[in-house]
C-alpha positions in Angstrom: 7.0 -29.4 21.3 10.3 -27.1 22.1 11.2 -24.8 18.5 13.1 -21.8 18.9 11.2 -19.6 16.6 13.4 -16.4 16.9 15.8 -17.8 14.1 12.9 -18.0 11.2 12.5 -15.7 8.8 9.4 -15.9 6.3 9.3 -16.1 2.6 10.8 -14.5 -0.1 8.3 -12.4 -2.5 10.4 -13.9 -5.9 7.6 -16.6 -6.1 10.5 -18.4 -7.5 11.7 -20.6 -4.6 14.0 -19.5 -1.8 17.6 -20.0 -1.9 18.9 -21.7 0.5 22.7 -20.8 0.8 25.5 -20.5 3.6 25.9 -17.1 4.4 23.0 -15.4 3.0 21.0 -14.9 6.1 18.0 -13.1 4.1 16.3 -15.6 1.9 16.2 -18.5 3.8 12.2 -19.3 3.7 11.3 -21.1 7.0 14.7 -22.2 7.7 17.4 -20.8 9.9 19.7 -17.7 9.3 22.9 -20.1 10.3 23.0 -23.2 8.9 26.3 -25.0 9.9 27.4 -28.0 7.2 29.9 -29.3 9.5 28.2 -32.7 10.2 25.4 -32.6 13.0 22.5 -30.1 13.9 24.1 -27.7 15.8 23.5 -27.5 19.7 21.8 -31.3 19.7 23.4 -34.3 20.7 23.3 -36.6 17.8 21.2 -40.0 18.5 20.8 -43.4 17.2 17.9 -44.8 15.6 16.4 -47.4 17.0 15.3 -50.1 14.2 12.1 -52.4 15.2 10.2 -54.4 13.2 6.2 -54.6 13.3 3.5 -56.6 11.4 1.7 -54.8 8.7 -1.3 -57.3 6.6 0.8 -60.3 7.9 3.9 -59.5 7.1 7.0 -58.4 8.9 7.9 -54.3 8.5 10.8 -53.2 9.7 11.2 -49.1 10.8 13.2 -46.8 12.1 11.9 -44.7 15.6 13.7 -41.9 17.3 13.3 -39.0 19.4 10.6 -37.8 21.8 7.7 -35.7 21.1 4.8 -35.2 18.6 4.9 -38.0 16.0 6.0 -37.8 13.0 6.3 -40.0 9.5 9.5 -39.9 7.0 8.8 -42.1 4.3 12.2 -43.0 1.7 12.8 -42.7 -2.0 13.0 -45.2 -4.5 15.2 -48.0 -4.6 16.3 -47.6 -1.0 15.9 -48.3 2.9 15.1 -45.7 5.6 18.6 -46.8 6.4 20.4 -44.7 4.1 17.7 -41.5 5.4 19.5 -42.2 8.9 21.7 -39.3 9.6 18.7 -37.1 8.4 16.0 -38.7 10.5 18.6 -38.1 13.4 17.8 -34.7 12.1 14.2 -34.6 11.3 13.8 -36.2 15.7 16.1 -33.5 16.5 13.9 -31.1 15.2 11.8 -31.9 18.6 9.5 -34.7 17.4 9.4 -38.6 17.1 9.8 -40.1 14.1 8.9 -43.4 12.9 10.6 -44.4 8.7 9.2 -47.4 8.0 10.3 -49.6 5.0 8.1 -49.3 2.4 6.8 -51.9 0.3 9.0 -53.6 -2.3 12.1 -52.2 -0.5 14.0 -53.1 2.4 12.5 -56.6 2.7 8.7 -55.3 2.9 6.8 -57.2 0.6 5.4 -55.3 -2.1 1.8 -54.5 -2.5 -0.8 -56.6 -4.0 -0.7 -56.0 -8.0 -4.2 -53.9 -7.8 -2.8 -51.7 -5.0 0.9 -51.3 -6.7 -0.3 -46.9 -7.0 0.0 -44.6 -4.8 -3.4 -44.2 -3.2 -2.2 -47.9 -2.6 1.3 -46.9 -0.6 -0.8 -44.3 1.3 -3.7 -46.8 2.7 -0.5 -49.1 3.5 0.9 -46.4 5.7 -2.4 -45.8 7.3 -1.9 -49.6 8.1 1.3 -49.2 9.7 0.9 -46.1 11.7 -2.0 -48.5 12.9 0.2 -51.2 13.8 2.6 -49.0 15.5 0.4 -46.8 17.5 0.6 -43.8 16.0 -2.4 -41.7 15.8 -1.8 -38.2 15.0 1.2 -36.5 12.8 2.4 -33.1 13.5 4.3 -33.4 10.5 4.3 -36.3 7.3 7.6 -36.1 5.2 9.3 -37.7 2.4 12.0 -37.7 0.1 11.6 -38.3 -3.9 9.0 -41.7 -4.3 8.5 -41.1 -0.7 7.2 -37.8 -1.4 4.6 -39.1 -3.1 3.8 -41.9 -0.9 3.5 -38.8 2.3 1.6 -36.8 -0.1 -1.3 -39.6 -0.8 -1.3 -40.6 2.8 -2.0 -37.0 3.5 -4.6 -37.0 1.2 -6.2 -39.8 2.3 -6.1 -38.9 6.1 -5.9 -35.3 6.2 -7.8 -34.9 9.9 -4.7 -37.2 11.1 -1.7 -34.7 9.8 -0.9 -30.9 10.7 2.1 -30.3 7.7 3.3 -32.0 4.6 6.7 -31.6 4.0 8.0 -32.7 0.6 11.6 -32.7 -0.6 12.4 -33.3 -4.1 9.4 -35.0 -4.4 7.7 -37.2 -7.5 4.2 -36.4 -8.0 3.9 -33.6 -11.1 3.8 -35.4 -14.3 5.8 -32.5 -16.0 9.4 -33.4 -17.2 9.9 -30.8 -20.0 8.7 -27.5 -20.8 9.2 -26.8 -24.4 8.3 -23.3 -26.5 5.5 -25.0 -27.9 5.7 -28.2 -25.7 5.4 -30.2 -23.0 7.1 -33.4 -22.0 5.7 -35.5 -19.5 7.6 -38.0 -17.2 5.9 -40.9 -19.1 7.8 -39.4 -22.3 10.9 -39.6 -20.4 12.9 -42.5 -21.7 14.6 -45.0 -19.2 17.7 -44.3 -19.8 17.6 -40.9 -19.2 16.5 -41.9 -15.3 20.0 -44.2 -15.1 21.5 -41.8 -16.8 20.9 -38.7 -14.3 20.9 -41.2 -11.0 24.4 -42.2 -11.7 25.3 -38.6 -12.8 23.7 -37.2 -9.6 25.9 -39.5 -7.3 29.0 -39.1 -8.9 28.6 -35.2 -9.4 28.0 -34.5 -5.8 30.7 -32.8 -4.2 30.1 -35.2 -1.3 29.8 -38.0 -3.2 32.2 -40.3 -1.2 30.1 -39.7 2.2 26.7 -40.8 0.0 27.3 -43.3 -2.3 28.2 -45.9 0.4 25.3 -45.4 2.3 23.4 -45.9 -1.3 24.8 -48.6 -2.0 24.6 -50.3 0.4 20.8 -49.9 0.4 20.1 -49.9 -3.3 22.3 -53.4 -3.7 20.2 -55.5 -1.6 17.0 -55.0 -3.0 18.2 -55.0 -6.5 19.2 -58.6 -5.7 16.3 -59.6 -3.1 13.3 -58.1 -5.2 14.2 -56.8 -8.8 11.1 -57.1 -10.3 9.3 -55.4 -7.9 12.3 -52.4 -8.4 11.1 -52.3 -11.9 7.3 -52.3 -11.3 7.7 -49.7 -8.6 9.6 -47.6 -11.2 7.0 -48.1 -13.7 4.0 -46.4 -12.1 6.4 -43.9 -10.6 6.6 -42.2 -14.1 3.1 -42.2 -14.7 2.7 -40.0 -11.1 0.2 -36.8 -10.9 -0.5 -35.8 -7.3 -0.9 -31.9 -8.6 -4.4 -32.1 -7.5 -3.8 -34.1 -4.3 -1.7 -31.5 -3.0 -3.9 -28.6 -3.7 -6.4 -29.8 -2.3 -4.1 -31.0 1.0 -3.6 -27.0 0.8 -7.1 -25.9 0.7 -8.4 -28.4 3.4 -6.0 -26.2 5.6 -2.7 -28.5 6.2 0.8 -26.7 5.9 2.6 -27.6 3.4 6.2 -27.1 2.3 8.1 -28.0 -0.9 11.8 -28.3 -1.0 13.8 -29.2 -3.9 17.8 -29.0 -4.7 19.0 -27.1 -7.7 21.8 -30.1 -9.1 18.2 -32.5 -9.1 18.7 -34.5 -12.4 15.8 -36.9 -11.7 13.4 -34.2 -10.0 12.9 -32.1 -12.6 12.5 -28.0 -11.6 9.4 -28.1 -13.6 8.0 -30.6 -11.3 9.4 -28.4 -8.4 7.3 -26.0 -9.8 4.2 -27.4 -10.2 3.9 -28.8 -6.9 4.7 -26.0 -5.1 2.1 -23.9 -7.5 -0.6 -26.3 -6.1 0.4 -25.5 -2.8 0.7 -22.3 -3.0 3.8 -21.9 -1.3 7.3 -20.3 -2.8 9.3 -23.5 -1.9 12.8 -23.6 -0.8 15.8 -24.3 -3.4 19.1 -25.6 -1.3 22.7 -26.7 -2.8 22.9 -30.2 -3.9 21.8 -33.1 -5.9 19.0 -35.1 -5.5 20.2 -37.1 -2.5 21.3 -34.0 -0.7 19.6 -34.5 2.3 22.3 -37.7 3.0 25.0 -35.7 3.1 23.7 -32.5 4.9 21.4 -34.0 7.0 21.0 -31.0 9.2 19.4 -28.6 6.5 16.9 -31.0 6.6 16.8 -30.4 10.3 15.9 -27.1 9.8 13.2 -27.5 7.3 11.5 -30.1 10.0 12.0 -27.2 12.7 9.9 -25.2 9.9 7.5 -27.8 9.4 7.0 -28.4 13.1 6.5 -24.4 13.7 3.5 -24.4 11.0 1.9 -27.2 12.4 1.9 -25.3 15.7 -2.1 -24.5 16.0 -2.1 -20.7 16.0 1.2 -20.3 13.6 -0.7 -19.2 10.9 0.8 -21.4 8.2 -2.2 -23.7 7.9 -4.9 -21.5 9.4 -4.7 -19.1 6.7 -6.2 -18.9 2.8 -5.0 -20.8 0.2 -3.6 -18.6 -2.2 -2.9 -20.4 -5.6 0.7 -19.5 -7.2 0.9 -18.9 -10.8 
């Protein structure tokens, strides 16, 4: 694996979450000092993903591969296609590793998961399936976006001897969705219309909302129309997620992990940013955007994989030392 580690700086000592912001070269945790939002990574020739299909419990799976190196997993959020995640697994390969986005079930034409198995202990034995099937072994790093956050975090769990570093990026998994003076919400509380109603706001409040509500679209359409229900369902157990302890103890078994999370999320709430990176004892990282942000600036999600990749270096350090819970 080839990472320049000259440009990384460590963590912040707010406790709060990093800021990740163009310009400020001294509180960027684990990313680079320059971070250029012109388009592409910088310095790397941008590639295609190659899209396959495989067969997963009989059915037909189809995923995304690119790059060359160590493998690596990036598993989507809800409601889409690895698809719309290709500009930033462009980014995650260019990192230096291969990655392999498969389409999970109940989106992108997979079929969805027997009715017992529809949880996420469920989604993570699938993936163990599917690396199977596509001859992947070992991870140097497991990453996912919203849903697929959880989905990486279970699959972690599950196989933790198989994975060096969990990356998760405005992830689902804490079942906080309010803090209150003298309460607190959970995301079962949360009523549905509150979902659509910061979904559609996050889209259409994004500065670069013309470069990502095409490529959502065009995902989120199809299997609205091929597989509603299942769309529904999925949502369902989503709000009943709590992978708090899952990730502590990912941390304490001695796997990196990172937590990112964007500070325009309307669906993710900071609470749940919180909690998660608490269990991990990590600080996080806080960039610009909404909850899709990784879409339109794929290449800031380049350089949290070139992070992720550098702690699951044996020898960096990030997963070698002791868990230190965050309060």
């Amino acid at each position: 694996m080839s990472c320049d580690t000259s440009a990384l700086v460590g963590p912040g000592a707010s406790g709060n979450g990093a800021t990740v912001t163009p310009g400020d070269p001294g509180r960027r945790a684990g990313v680079r000092d320059t971070v250029d939002r012109s388009g592409e990574p910088p310095g790397r020739e941008l590639r295609s993903v190659s899209w396959r299909s495989t067969n997963v419990d009989g059915h037909r799976v189809r995923y995304g591969v690119v790059g060359s190196g160590p493998d690596a997993l990036f598993c989507h959020g809800w409601g889409l296609r690895p698809n719309a995640y290709a500009r930033p697994i462009v980014a995650m390969a260019s990192a230096g590793c291969r990655v392999v986005a498969p389409a999970l079930p109940g989106f992108g034409r997979t079929p969805e998961l027997p009715p017992a198995e529809r949880t996420f202990a469920g989604y993570g034995a699938w993936v163990a399936r599917f690396l199977e099937a596509v001859g992947v072994d070992d991870l140097a790093v497991a990453a996912g976006h919203s849903m697929g956050g959880a989905v990486a975090t279970s699959f972690v769990h599950r196989r933790p001897e198989r994975v060096a570093s969990l990356l998760l990026v405005n992830a689902i998994g804490s079942p906080t969705w309010a803090l209150f003076p003298n309460e607190v919400r959970t995301m079962v509380q949360r009523p549905f219309w509150d979902w659509g109603r910061h979904f559609w706001g996050d889209l259409l409040n994004s500065p670069r909302a013309l470069r990502v509500l095409p490529v959502l679209i065009e995902d989120f359409i199809p299997n609205i129309f091929f597989n509603p229900l299942g769309m529904v369902r999925t949502g369902e157990f989503i709000r009943r997620a709590d992978l708090v302890a899952e990730v502590r103890d990912i941390a304490r078994r001695g796997t990196s992990v990172a937590v990112a999370w964007s500070d325009r999320d309307g669906l993710v709430p900071r609470s749940a940013f919180d909690d998660l990176r608490r269990a991990a004892g990590v600080e996080g990282v806080v960039v610009e955007g909404p909850h899709a942000w990784l879409i339109a600036d794929p290449h800031v999600f380049g350089e949290l994989a070139i992070s992720a990749l550098v702690d699951a270096r044996p020898g960096s350090g990030a997963a070698d030392g002791a868990f230190v819970p965050l309060h």
